[in-house]
N, CA, C and O atoms as a MOPAC input file, in Angstrom:
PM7 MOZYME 1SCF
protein

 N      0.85000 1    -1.18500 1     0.00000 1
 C      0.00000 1     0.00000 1     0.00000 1
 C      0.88600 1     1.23600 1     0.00000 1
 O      1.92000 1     1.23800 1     0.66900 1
 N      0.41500 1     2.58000 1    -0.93000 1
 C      1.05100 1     3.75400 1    -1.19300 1
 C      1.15200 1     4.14900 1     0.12600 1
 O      2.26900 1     4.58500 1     0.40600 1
 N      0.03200 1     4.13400 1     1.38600 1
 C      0.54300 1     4.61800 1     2.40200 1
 C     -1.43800 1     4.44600 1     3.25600 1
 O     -2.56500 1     4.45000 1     2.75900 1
 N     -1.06800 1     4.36100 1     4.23800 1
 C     -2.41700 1     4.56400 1     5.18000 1
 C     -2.45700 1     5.96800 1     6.25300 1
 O     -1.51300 1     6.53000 1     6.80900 1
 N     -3.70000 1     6.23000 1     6.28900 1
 C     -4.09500 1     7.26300 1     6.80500 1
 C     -4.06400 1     7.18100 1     8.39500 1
 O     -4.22100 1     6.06100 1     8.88200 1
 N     -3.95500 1     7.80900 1     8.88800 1
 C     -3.70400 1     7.29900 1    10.77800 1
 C     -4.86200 1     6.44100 1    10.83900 1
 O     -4.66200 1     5.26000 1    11.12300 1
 N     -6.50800 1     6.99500 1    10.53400 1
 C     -7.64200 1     6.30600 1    10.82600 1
 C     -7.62600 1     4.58100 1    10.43500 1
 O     -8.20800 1     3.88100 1    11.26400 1
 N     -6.89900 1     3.73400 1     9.03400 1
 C     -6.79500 1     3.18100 1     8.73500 1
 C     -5.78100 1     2.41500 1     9.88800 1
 O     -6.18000 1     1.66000 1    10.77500 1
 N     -4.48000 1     2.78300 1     9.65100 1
 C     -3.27800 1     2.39600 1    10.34700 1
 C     -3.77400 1     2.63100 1    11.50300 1
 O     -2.90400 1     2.08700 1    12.18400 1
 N     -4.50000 1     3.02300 1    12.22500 1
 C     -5.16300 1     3.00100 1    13.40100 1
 C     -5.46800 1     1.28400 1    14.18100 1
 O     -5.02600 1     0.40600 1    14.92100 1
 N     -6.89200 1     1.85500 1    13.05100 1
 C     -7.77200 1     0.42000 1    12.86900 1
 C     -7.00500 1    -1.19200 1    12.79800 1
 O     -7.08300 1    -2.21000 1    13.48600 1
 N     -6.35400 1    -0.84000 1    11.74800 1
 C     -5.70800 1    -2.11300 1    11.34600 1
 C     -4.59500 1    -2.66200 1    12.57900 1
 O     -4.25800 1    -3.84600 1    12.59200 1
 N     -4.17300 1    -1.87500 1    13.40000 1
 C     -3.15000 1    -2.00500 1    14.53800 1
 C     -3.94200 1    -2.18700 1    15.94300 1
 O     -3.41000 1    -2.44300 1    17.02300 1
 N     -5.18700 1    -2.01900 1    15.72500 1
 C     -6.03000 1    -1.89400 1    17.08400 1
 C     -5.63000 1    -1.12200 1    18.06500 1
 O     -5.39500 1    -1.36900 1    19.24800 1
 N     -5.56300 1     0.09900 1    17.28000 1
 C     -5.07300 1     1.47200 1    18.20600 1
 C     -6.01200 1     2.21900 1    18.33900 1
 O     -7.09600 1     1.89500 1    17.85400 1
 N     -5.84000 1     3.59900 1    19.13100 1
 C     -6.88800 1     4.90400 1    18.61300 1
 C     -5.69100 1     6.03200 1    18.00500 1
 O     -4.50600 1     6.04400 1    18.33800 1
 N     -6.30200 1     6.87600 1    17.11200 1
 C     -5.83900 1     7.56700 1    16.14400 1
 C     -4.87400 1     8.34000 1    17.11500 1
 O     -3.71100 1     8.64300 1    16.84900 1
 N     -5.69300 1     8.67200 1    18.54300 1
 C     -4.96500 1     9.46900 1    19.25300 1
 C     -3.76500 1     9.16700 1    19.91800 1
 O     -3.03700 1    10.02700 1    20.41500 1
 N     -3.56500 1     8.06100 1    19.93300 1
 C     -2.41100 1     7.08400 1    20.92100 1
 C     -1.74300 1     7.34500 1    19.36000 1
 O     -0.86400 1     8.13100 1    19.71600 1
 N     -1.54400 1     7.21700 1    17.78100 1
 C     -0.67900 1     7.02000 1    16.97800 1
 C     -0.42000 1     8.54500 1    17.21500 1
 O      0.80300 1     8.68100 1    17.18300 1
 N     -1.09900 1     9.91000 1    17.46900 1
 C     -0.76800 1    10.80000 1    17.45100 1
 C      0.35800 1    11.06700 1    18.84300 1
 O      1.55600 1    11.31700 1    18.70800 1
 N     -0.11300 1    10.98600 1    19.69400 1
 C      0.88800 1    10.47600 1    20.88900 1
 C      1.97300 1     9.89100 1    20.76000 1
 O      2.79000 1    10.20400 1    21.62600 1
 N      2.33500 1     9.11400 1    19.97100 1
 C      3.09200 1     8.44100 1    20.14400 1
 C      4.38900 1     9.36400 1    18.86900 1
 O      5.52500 1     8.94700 1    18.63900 1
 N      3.96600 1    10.20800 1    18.45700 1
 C      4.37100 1    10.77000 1    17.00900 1
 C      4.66100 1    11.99900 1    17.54400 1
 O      5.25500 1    12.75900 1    16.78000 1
 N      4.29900 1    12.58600 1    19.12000 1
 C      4.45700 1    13.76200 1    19.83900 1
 C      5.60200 1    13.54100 1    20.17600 1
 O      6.48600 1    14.39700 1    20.15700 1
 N      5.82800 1    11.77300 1    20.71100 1
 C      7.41400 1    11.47400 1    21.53400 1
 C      7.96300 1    10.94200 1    20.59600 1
 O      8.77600 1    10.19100 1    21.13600 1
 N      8.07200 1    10.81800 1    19.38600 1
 C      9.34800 1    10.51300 1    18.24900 1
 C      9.00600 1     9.18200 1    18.34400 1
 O     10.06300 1     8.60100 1    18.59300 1
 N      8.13100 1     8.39800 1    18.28300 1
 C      7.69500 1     7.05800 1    18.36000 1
 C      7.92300 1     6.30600 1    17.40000 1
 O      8.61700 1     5.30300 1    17.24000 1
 N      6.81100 1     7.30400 1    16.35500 1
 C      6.50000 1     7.29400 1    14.95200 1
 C      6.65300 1     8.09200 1    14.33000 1
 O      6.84300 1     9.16100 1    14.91100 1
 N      6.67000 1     8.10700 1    12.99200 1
 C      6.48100 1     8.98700 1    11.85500 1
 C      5.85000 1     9.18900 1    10.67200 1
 O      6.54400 1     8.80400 1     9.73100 1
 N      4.72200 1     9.67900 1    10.33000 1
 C      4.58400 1     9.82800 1     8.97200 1
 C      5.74600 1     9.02200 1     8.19600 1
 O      6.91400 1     9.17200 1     8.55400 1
 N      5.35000 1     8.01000 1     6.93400 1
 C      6.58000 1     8.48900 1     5.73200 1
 C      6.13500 1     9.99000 1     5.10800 1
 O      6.99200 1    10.72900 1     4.62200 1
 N      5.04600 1    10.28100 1     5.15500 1
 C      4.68600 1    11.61900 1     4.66800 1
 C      3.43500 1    12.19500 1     4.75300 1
 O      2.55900 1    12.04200 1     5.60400 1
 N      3.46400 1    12.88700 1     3.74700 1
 C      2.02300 1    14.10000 1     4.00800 1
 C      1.62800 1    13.97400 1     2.82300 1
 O      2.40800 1    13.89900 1     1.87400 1
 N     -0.35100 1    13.91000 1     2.66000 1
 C     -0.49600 1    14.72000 1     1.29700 1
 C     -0.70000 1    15.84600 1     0.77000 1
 O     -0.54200 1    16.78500 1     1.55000 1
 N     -0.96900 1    16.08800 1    -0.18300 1
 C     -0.61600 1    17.67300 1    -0.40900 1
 C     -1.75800 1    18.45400 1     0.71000 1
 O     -1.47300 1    19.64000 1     0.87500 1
 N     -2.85700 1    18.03100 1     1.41000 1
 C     -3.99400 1    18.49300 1     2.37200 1
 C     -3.82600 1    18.29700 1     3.78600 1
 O     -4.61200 1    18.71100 1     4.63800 1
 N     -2.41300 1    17.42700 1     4.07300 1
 C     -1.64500 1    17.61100 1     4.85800 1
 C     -2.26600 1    16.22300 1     5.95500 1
 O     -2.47600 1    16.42300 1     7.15200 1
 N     -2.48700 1    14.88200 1     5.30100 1
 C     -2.83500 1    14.12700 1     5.87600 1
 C     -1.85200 1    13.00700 1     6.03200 1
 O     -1.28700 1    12.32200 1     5.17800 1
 N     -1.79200 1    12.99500 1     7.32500 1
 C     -0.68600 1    11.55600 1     7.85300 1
 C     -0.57300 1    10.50500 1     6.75900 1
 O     -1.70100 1    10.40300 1     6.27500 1
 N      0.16100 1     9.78300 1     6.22300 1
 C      0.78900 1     8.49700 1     5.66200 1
 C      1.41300 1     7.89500 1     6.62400 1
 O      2.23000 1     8.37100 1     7.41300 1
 N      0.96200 1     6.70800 1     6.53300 1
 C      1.97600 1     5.30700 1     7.39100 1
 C      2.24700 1     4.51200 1     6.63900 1
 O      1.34100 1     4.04100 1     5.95200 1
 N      3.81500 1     3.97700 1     6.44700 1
 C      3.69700 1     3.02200 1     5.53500 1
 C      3.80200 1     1.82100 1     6.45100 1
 O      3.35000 1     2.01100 1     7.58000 1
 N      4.45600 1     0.26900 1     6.12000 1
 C      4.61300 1    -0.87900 1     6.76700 1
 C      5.74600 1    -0.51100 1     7.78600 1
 O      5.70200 1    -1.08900 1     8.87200 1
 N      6.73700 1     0.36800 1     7.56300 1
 C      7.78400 1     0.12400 1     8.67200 1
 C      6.93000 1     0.66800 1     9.72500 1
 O      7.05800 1     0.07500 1    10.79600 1
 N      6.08300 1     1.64500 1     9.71800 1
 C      5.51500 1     2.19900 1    10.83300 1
 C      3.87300 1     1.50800 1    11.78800 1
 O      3.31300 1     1.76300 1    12.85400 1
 N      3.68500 1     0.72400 1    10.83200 1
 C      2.96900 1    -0.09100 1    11.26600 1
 C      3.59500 1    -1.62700 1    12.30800 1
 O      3.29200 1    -2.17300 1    13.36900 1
 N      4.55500 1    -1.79800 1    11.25500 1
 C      5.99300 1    -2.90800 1    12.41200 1
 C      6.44300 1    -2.35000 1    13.91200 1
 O      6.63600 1    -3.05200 1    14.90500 1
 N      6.58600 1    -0.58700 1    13.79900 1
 C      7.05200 1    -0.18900 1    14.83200 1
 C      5.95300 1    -0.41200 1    15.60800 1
 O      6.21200 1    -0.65300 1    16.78700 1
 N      4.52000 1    -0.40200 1    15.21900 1
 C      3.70000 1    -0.28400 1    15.95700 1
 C      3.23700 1    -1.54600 1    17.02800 1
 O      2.68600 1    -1.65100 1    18.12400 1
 N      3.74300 1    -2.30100 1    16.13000 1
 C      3.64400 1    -3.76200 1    16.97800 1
 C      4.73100 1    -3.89200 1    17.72000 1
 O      4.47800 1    -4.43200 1    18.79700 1
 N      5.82300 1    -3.61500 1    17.57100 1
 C      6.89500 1    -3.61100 1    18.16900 1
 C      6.83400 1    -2.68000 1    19.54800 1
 O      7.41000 1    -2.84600 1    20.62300 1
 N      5.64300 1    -1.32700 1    18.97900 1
 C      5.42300 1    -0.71400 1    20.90900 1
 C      4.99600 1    -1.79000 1    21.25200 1
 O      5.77100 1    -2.69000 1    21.57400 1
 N      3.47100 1    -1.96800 1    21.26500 1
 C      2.70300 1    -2.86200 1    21.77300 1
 C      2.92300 1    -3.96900 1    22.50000 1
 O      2.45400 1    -4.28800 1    23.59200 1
 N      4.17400 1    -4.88900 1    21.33800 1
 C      4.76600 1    -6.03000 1    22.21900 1
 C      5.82200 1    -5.53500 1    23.61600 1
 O      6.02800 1    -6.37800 1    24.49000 1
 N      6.45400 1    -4.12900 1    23.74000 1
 C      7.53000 1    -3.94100 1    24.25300 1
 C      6.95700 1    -3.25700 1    25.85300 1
 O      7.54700 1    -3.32100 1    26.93100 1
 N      5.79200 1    -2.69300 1    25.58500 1
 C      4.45100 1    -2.52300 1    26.56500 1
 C      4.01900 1    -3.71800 1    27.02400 1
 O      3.86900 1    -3.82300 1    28.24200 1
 N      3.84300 1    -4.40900 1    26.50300 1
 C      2.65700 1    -5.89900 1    26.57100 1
 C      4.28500 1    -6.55700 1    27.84400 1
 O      3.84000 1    -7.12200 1    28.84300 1
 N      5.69700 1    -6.49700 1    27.80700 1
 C      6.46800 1    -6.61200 1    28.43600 1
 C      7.15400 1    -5.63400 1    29.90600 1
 O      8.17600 1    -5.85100 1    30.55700 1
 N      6.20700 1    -4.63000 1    30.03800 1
 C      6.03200 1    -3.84100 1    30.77500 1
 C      7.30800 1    -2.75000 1    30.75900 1
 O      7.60000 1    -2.04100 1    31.72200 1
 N      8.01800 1    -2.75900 1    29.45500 1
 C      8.56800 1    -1.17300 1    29.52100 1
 C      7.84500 1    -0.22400 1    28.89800 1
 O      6.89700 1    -0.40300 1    28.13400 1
 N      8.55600 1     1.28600 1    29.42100 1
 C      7.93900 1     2.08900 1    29.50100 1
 C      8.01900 1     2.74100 1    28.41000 1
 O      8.96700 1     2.46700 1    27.67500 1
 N      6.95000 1     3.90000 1    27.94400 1
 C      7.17800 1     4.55900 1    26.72100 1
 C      9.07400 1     5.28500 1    26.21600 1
 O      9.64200 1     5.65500 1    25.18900 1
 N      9.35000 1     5.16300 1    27.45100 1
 C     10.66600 1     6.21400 1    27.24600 1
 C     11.89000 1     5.18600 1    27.58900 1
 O     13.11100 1     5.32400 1    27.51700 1
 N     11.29400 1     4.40600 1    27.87600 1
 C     12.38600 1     2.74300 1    27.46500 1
 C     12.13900 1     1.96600 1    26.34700 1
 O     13.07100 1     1.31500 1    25.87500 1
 N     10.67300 1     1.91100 1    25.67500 1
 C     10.44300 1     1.54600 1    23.97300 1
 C     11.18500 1     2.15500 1    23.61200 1
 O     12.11500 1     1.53700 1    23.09500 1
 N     11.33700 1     4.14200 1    23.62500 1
 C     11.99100 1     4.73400 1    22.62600 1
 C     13.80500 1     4.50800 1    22.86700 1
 O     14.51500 1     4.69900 1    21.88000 1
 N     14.30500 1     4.20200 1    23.87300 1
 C     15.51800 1     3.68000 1    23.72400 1
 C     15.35700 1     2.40200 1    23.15200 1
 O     16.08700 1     2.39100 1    22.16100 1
 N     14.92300 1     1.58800 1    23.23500 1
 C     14.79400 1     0.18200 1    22.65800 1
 C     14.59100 1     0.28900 1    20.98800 1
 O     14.81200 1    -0.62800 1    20.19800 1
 N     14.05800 1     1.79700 1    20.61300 1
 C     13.62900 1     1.23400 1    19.32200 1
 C     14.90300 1     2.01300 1    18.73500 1
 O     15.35500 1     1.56400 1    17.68200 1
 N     15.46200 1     3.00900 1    19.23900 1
 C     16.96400 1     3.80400 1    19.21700 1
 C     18.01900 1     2.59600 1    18.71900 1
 O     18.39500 1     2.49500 1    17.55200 1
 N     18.34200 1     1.89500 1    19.56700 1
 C     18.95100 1     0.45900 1    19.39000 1
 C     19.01600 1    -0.24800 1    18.28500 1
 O     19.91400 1    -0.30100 1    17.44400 1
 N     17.63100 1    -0.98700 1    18.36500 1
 C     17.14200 1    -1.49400 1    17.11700 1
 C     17.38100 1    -0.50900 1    15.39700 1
 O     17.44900 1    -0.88200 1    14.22500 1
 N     17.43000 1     0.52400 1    15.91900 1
 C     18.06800 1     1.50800 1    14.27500 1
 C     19.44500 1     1.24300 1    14.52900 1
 O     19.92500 1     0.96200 1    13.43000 1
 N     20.49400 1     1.17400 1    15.56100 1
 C     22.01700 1     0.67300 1    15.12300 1
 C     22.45100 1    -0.68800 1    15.38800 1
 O     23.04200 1    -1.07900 1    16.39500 1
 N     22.06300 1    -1.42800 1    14.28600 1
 C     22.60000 1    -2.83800 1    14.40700 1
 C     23.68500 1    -3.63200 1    14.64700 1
 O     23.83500 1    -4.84900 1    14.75200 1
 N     24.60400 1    -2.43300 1    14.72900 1
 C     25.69400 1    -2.83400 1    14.35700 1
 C     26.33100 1    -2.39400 1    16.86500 1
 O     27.18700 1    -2.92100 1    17.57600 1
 N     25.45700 1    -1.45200 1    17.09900 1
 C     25.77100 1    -1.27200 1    18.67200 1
 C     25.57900 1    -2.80800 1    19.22400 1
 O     25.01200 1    -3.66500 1    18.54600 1
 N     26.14400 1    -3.07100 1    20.60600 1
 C     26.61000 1    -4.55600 1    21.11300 1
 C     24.85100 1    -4.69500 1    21.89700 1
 O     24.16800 1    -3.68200 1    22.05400 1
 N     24.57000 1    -5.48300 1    22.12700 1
 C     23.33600 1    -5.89800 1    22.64800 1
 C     23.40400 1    -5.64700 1    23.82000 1
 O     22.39600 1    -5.16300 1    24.33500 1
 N     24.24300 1    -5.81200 1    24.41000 1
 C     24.30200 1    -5.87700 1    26.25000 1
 C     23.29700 1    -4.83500 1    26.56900 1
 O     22.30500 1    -5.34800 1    27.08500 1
 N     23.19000 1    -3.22800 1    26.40700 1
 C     22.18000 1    -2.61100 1    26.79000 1
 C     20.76300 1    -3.34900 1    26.27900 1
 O     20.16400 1    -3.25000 1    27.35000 1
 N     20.38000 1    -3.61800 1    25.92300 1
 C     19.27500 1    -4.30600 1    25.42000 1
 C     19.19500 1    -5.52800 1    27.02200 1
 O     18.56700 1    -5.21300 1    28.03300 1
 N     19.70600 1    -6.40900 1    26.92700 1
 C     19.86000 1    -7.72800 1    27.78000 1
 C     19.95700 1    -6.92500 1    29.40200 1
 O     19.74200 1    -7.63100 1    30.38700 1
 N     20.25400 1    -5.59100 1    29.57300 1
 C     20.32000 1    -5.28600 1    31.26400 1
 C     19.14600 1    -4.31300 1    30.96500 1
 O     18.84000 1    -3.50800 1    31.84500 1
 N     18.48300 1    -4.32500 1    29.81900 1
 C     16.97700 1    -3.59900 1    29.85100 1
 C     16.29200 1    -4.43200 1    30.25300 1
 O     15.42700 1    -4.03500 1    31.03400 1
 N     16.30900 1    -5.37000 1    30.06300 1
 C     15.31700 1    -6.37700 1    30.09500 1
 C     15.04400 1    -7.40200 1    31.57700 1
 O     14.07300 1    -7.90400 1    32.14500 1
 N     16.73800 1    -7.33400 1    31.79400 1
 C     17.21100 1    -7.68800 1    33.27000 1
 C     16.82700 1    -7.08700 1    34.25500 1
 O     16.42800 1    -7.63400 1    35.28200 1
 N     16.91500 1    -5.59900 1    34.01900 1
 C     16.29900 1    -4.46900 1    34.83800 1
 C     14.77600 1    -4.71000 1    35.39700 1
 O     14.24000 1    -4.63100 1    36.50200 1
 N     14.35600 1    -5.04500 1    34.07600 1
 C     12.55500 1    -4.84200 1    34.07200 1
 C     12.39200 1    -5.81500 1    34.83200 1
 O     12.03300 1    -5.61400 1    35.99200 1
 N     12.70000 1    -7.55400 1    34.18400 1
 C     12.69500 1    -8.94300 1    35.41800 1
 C     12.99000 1    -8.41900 1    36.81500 1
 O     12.27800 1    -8.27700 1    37.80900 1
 N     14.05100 1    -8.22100 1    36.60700 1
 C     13.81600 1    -7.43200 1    38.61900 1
 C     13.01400 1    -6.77000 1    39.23300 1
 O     12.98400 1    -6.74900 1    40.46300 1
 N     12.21100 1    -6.10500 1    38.46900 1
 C     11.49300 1    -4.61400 1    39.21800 1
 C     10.03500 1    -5.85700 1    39.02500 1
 O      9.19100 1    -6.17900 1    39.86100 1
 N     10.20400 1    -6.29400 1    37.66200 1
 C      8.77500 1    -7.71400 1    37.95700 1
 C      8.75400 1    -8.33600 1    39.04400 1
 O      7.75800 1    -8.22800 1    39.75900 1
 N      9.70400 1    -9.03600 1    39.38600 1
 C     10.26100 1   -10.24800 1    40.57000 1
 C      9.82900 1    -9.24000 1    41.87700 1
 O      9.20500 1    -9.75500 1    42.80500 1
 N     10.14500 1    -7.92900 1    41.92200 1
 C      9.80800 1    -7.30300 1    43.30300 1
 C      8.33000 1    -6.97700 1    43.14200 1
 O      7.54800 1    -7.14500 1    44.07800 1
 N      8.05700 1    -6.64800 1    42.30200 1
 C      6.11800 1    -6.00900 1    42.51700 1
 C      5.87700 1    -7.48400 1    42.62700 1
 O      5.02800 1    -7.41500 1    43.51600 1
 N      5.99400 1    -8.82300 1    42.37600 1
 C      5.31700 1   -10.13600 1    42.15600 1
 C      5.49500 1   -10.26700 1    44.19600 1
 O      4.66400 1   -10.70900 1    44.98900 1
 N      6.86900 1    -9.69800 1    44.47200 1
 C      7.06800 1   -10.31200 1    45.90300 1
 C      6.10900 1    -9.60600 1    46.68900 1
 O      5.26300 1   -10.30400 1    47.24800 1
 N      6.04500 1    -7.98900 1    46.90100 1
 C      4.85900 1    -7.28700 1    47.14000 1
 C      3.57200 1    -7.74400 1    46.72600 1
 O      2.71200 1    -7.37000 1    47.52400 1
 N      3.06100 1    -8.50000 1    45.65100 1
 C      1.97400 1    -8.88100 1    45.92200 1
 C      1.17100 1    -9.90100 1    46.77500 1
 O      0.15500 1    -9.95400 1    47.46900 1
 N      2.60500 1   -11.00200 1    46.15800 1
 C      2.40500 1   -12.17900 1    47.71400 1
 C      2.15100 1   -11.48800 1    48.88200 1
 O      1.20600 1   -11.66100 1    49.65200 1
 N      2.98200 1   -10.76100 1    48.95500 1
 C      3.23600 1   -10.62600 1    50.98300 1
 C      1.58300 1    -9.69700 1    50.70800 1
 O      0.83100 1   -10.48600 1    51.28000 1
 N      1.03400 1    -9.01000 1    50.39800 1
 C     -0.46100 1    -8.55500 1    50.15100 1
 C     -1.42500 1    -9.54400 1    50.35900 1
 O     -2.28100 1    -9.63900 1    51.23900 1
 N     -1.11100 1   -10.38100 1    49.26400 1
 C     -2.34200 1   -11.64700 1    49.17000 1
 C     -2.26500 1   -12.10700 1    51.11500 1
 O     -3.09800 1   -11.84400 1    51.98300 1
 N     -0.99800 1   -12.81700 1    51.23200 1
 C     -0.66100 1   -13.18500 1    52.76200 1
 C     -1.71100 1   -12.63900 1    53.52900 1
 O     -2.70800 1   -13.17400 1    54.01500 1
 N     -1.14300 1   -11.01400 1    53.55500 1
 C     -1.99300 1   -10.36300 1    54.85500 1
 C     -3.64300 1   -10.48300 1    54.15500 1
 O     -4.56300 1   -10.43800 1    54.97100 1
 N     -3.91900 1   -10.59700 1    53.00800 1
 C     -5.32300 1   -10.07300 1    52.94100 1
 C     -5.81900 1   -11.88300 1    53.25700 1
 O     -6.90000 1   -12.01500 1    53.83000 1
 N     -5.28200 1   -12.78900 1    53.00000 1
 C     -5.69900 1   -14.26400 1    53.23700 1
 C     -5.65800 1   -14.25500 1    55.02300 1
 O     -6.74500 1   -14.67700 1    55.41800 1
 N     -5.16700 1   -14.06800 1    55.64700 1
 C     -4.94300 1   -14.04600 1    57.42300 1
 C     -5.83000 1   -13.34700 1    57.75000 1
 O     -6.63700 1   -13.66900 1    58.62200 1
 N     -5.86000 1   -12.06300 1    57.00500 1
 C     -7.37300 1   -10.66000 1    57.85800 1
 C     -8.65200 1   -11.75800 1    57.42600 1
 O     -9.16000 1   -12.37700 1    58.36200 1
 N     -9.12200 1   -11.98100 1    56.17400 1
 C    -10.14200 1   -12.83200 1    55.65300 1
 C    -10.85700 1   -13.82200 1    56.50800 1
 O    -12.04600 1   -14.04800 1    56.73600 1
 N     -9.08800 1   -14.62500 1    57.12800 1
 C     -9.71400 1   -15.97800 1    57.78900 1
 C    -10.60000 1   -15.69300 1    59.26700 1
 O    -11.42300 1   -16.39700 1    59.85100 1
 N     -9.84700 1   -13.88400 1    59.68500 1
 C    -10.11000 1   -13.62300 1    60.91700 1
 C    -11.45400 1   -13.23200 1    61.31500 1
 O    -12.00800 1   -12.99800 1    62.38900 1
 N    -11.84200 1   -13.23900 1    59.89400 1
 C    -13.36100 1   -12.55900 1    59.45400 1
 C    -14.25500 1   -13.35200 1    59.56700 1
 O    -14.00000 1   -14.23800 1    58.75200 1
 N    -15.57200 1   -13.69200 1    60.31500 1
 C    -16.64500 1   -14.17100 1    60.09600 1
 C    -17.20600 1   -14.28200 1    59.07100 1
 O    -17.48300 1   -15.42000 1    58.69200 1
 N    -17.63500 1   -12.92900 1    58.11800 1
 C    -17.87100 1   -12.34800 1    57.03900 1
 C    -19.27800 1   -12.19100 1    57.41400 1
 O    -19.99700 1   -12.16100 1    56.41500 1
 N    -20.07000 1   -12.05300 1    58.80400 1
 C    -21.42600 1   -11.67800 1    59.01600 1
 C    -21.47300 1   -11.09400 1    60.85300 1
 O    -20.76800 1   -11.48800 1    61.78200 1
 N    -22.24400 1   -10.36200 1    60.85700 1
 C    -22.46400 1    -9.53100 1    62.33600 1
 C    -22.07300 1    -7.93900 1    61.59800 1
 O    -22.00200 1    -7.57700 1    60.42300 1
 N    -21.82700 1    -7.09300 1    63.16500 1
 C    -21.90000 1    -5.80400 1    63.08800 1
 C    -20.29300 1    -5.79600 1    62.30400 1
 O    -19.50800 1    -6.73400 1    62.44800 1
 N    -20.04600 1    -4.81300 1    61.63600 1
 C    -18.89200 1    -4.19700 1    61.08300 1
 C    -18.19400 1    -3.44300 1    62.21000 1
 O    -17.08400 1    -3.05600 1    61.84600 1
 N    -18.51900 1    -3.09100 1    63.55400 1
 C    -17.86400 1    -2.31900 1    64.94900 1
 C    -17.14200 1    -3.84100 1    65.22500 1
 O    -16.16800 1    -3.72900 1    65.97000 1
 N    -17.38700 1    -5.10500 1    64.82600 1
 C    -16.94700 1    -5.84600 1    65.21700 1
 C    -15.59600 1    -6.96000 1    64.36400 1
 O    -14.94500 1    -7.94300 1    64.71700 1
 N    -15.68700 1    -6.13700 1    63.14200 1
 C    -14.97400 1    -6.91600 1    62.01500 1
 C    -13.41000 1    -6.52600 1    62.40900 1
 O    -13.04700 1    -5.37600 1    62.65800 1
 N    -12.45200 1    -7.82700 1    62.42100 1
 C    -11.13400 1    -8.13900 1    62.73000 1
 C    -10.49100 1    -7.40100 1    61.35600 1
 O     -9.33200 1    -7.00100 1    61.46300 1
 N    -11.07400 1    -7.23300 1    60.27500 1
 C    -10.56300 1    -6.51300 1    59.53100 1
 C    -10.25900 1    -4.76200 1    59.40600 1
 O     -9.37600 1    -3.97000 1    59.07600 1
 N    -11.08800 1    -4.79000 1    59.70900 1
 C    -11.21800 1    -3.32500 1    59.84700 1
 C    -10.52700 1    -2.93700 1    61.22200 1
 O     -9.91100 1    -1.88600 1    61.04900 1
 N    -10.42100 1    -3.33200 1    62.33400 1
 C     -9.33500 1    -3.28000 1    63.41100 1
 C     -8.40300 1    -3.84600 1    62.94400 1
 O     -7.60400 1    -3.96000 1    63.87300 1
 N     -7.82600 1    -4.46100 1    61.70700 1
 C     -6.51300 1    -4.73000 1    61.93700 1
 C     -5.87000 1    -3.44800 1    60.96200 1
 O     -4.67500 1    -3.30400 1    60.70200 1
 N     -6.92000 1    -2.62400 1    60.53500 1
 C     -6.44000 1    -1.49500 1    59.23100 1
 C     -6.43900 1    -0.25000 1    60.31600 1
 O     -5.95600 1     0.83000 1    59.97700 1
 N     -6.99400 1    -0.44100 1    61.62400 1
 C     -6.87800 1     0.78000 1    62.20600 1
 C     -6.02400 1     1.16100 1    63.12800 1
 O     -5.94200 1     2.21900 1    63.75200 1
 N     -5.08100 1    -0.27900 1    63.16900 1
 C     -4.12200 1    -0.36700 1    64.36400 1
 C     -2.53100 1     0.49700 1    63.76900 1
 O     -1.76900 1     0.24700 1    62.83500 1
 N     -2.53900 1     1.30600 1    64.56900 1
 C     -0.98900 1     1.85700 1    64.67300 1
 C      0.53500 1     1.21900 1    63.90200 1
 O      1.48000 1     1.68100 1    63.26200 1
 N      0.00300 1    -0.34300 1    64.50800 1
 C      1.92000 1    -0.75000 1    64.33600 1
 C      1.37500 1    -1.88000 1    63.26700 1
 O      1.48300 1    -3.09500 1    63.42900 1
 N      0.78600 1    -1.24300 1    62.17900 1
 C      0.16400 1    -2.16600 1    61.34800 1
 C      1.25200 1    -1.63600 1    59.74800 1
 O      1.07500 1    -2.19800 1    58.66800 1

């Protein structure tokens, strides 16, 4: 195709027009061009990049770690290692929100058990254990 219109390249990427515009605010994307009425063109590389956010999101980096990641990916010839302690980075910061959630689930499984789950609420072990000081 000569080129797609954001609305198209939108659609076809399962985006909104406004997220391709967003993303074209932070050097994401680019037009290959304009028509003479001054309407966005996307060709296939920009539709690739587009999957390439998506998947790099869908992996939980951030917009301003895609755009180093996709920085990279334009010099093929730079050593990978930044790439491999991006990714190392992210596994870690995963591995700690995963440990914070356990120790969450924990306390919310222990308050639960302490719970009847029927009578007055002046009387719920939960709600005294959220109001205590050295909590």
């Amino acid at each position: 195709m000569d080129g797609m219109t954001i609305g198209v390249i939108a659609r076809r990427e399962g985006l909104a027009a406004e997220t391709l515009r967003y993303y074209e605010r932070l050097g994401l994307i680019a037009p290959n061009r304009r028509t003479a009425s001054n309407y966005r063109l996307y060709n296939e590389d920009a539709a690739r990049r587009l999957r390439f956010i998506r998947r790099a999101q869908a992996l939980g980096f951030s917009l301003s770690e895609i755009a180093e990641l996709l920085a990279l990916h334009q010099h093929p010839e730079k050593d990978m290692v930044t790439v491999k302690d991006m990714a190392q980075t992210k596994m870690a910061i995963i591995c700690s929100k995963i440990d914070d959630l356990q120790r969450m689930k924990q306390g919310l499984e222990s308050l639960s058990e302490l719970c009847p789950g029927h009578g007055p609420t002046a009387e719920c072990p939960i709600l005294e254990a959220l109001l205590k000081d050295d909590v």
